[in-house]
N, C-alpha and C positions, 0 to 999 in steps of 0.2 A: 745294185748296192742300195743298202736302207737307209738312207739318212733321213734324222731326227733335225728339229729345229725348237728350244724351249728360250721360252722367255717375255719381253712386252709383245703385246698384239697390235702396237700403233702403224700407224699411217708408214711409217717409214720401213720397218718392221714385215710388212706383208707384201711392201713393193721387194723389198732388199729379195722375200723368199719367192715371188712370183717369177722376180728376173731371173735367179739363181736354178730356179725350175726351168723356165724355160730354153737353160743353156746345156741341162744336163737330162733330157728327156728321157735318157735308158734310166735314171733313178728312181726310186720311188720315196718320194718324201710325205714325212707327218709332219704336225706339227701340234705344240699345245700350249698352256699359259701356266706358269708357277701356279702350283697349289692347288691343280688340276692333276689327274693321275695319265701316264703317256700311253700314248695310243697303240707303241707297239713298245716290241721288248726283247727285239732281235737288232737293236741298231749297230752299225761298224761306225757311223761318222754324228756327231751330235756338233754342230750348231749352236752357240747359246748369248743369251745376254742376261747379266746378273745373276743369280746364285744356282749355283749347282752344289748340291749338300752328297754326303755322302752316303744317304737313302738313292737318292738319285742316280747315284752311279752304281752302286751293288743291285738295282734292278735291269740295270741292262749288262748282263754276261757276258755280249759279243761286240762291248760298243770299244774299239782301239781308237778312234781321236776324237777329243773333246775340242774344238775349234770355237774361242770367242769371236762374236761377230764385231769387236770393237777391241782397243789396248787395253782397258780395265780387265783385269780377272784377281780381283780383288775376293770376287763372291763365291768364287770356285772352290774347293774342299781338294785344291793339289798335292797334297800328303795322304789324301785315301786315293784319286786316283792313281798317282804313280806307285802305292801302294796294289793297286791292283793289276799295273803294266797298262793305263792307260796313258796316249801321252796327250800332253795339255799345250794349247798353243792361242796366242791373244794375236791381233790385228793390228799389225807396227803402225801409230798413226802417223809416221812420216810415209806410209803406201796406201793409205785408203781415202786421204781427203780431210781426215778427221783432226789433225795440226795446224791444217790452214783453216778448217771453216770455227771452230774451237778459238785461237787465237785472235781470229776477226772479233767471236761473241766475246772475247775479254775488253777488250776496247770500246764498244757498246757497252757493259758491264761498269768500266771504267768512264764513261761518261756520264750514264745515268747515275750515277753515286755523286759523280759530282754537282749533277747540275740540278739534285732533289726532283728527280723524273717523277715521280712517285707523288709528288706534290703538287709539283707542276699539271702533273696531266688531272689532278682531283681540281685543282683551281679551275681549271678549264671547262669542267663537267659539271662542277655543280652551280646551282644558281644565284643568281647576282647577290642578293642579300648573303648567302651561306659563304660568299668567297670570301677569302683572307689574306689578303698580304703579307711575302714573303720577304721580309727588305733584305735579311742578310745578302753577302758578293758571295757567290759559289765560284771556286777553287777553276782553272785554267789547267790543262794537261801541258803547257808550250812552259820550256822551261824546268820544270818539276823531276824530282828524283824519283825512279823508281826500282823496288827490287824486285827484282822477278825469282819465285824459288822454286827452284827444275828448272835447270837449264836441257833439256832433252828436246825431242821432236816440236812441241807444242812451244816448250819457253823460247826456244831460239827462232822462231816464227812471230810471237811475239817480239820479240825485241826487232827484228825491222821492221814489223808495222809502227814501233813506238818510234822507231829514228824520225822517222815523219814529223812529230810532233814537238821535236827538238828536246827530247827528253834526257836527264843524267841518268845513264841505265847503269846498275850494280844490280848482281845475281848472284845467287847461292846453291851451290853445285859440290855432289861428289868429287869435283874435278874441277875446280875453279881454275887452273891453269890455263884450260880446254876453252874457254868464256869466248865470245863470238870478242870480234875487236871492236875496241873503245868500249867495252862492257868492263867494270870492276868484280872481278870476281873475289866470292867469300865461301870458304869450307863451311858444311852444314853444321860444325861447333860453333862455327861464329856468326848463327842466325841474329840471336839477341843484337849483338854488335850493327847487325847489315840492317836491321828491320828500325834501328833507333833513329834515321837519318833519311827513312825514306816517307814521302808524301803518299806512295801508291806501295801497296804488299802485294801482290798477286800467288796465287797460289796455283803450281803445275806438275804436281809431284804425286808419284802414285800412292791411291790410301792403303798402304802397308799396316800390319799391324804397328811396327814400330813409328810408324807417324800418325800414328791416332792420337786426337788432341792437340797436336801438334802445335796450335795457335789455342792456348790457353789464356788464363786471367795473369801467369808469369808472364807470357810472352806477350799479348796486349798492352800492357804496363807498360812493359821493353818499346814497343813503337811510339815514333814520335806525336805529339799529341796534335789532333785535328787530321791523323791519317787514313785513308783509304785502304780498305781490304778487298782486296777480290778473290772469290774462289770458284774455278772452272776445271775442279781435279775430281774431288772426293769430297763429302758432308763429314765424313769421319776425321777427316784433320783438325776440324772445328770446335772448340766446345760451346756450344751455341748460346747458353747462359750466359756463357761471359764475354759473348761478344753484344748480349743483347744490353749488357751495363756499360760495358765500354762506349756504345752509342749514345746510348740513353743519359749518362752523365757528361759524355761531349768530347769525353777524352781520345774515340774517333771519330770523325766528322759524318763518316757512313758508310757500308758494305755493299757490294753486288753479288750474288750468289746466285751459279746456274745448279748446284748443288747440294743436299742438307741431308741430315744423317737417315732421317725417318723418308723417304720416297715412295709418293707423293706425299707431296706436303700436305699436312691436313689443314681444314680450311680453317677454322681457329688455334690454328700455328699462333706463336707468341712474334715467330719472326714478321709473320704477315703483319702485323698488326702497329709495328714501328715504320713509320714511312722514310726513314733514311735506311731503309735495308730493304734492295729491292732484289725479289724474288722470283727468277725464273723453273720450268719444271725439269731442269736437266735437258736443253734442246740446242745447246752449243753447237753440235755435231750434224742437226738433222737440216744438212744443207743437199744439194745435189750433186755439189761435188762428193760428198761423203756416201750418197748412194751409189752412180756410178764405179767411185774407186773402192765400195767395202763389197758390191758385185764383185768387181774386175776380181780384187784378191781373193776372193770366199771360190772360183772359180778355177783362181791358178791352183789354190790349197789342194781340191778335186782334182785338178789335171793330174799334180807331180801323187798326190799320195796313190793316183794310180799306178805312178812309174814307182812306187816303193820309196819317196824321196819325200823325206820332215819335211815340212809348214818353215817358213823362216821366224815367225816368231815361238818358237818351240820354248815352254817355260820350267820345262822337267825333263827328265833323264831317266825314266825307269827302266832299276836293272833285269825286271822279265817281262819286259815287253810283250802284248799279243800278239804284236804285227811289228817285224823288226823294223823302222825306216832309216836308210843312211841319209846323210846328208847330199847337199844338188854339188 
């Protein structure tokens, strides 16, 4: 069998593909980088991280499963595949790692916002004449309201790392019934409402087209002032402008972002440039527990699609299928 692998070429990226080779040695695997042309064009299985357009998919005629290597498939074009009986399937992150090492990077995230990491570490570094005193008290996590929005795999992982810290946790969910216990749960209509009373926003919700922007200059206003945002979802929720005034006038106290719309951040980003908005490059995820469990699954995916048997995280339904698969 042919399978294809597109997307980053990093560190994490080439182990994920070397392990996954060496589990499946009758296979013959390529691989390439966005915005490079694919090496072959006979593939059955594609592999991907970030955008798959729908050039990409009309050149390969024989490819039946598009497999993200992570829960995002955000950047996928799933209306041409299932259009062409491709089926489309992302990597549940409550099975690869990627909920619990994600969640941990929100609380680091949540630290360093509070505690002007960004400042702090430049005091440190530059020399004695250049240092500046910081006298403001940076914000405590013990105690502190937070609301976590996505209550799913990642939010509800979060929320027992934050019991720790003796926090008021309220979350905002399709399903707020459903809310882990002692969690205040609130319907996604009543973000403004849930976000006006919390100290800490975190954001865990997939970037949907209909939650783009989602945290705009309305909904900023809406949180209470001197609050913390965190985002370890999508750059696309954000409108980054207006988070960058929200800061900047005081009315948040500061941001964490493993996330931003444009990836990688370019180096005279405006967000770089505010040191209460501190800026990682999307690397929540790239722990080792996330490589061993996003092998293990990219592994099972191969096994059952041999047995004719869908991916469990299956994201579409095409009615003419290449390759029929039932369900396990």
């Amino acid at each position: 069998m042919k399978i294809g692998y597109l997307g980053k070429q990093d560190a994490f990226a080439v182990e994920m593909l070397k392990q996954v080779k060496a589990a499946n040695v009758e296979d013959d695997f390529v691989d390439w980088a966005p915005g490079e042309n694919p090496p072959a064009l006979d593939l059955e299985v594609l592999f991907a991280t970030g955008k798959v357009g729908e050039a990409d998919l009309k050149s390969q005629t024989q490819l039946r499963l598009l497999q993200t290597a992570s829960a995002g498939y955000d950047g996928v074009d799933v209306e041409a595949a299932t259009a062409a009986g491709i089926w489309v399937a992302s990597a549940p992150t409550t099975k690869t790692g990627n909920g619990e090492s994600v969640a941990e990077f929100a609380v680091l995230l949540m630290l360093a916002a509070s505690r002007r990491l960004n400042e702090a570490l430049a005091f440190t570094r530059d020399t004695t004449s250049d240092r500046t005193e910081k006298p403001e008290i940076n914000p405590s996590l013990f105690g502190k309201q937070v609301c976590v929005v996505g209550l799913g795999g990642i939010g509800d992982l979060l929320i027992e790392r934050l019991r720790g810290f003796r926090m008021i946790l309220t979350g905002v969910d399709s399903d707020p019934e459903g809310a882990p216990e002692g969690v205040k749960g609130y319907r996604k209509d009543e973000l403004e409402l849930a976000v006006s009373s919390a100290d800490y926003v975190i954001l865990a919700i997939p970037g949907t087209k209909e939650n783009e922007n989602l945290i705009d200059a309305k909904m900023l206003s809406a949180m209470k002032k001197g609050a913390i945002l965190v985002n370890v979802s999508r750059g696309s929720l954000v409108d980054e402008n207006a988070l960058l005034a929200a800061v900047r006038s005081g009315e948040l106290y500061a941001a964490g972002l493993d996330v931003v719309k444009n990836e990688p951040v370019a180096p005279g980003d405006a967000l770089l440039s505010e040191p209460r908005i501190v800026v990682t490059p999307h690397v929540a995820g790239s722990t080792d527990l996330m490589l061993t469990g996003t092998v293990k699954y990219l592994n099972q995916v191969l096994a059952d699609y041999r047995e004719g048997i869908r991916p469990g995280g299956v994201v579409n339904d095409p009615p003419t299928p290449r390759l029929s698969l039932h369900r396990a």
